[in-house]
N, C-alpha and C positions, 0 to 999 in steps of 0.2 A: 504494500500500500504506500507504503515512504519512497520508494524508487519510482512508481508509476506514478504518483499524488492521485491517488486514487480514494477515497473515503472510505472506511469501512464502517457496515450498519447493523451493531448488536441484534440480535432478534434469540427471542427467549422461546422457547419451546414447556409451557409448563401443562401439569396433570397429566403425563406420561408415565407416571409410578403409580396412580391407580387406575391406569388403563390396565398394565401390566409391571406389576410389580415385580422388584429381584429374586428370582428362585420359580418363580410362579412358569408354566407351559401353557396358561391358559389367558388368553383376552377378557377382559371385561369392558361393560360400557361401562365410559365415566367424561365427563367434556375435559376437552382440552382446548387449551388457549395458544395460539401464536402472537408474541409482544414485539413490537419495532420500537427500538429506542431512535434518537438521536446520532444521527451521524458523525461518526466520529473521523478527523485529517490530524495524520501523525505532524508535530511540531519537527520545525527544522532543522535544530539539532540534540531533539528527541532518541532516546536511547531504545530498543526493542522491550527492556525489562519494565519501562515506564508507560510504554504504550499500551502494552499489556495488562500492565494493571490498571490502569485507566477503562479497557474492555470488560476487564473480568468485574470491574465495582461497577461499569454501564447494565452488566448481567446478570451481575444480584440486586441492583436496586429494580428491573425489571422483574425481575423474579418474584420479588416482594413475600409476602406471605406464603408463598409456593414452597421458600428454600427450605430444602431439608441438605443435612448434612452430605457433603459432596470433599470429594481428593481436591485435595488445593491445585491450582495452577501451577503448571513449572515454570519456576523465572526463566529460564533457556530452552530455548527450541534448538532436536536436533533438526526439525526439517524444514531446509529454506525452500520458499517456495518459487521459482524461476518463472518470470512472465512471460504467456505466450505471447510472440507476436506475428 
């Protein structure tokens, strides 16, 4: 997104754990909600570790009442991702 200036835009995916919850083989009905935050454009000399957390708090404040405990973020990414052109 910082190489291309391209924007990137949180979106929350919540009530996917009581459609189908961890361990479970079976579906249920239950609503699920898709959230669009705010577009976020990485700063100029903006570091990877700061932009990302800047995503990961766009993603829990969308989340809101939805969050349940979740693996933290990894401050480094092994995988860069190469833009098509």
């Amino acid at each position: 997104a910082k190489e291309m200036n391209v924007p990137i835009l949180p979106v929350a995916i919540c009530g996917t754990y009581d459609v189908l919850p961890r361990g479970r083989d079976q579906i249920r009905r239950a609503p699920v909600q898709v959230r669009f935050g705010t577009a976020l454009r990485a700063e100029r000399d903006e570091t990877e570790e700061n932009l990302l957390a800047r995503l990961w708090k766009a993603l829990c404040d969308l989340r809101g009442a939805d969050a349940r405990p979740r693996e933290p973020i990894p401050l480094s990414l092994d995988v860069h991702w190469k833009p098509i052109r």
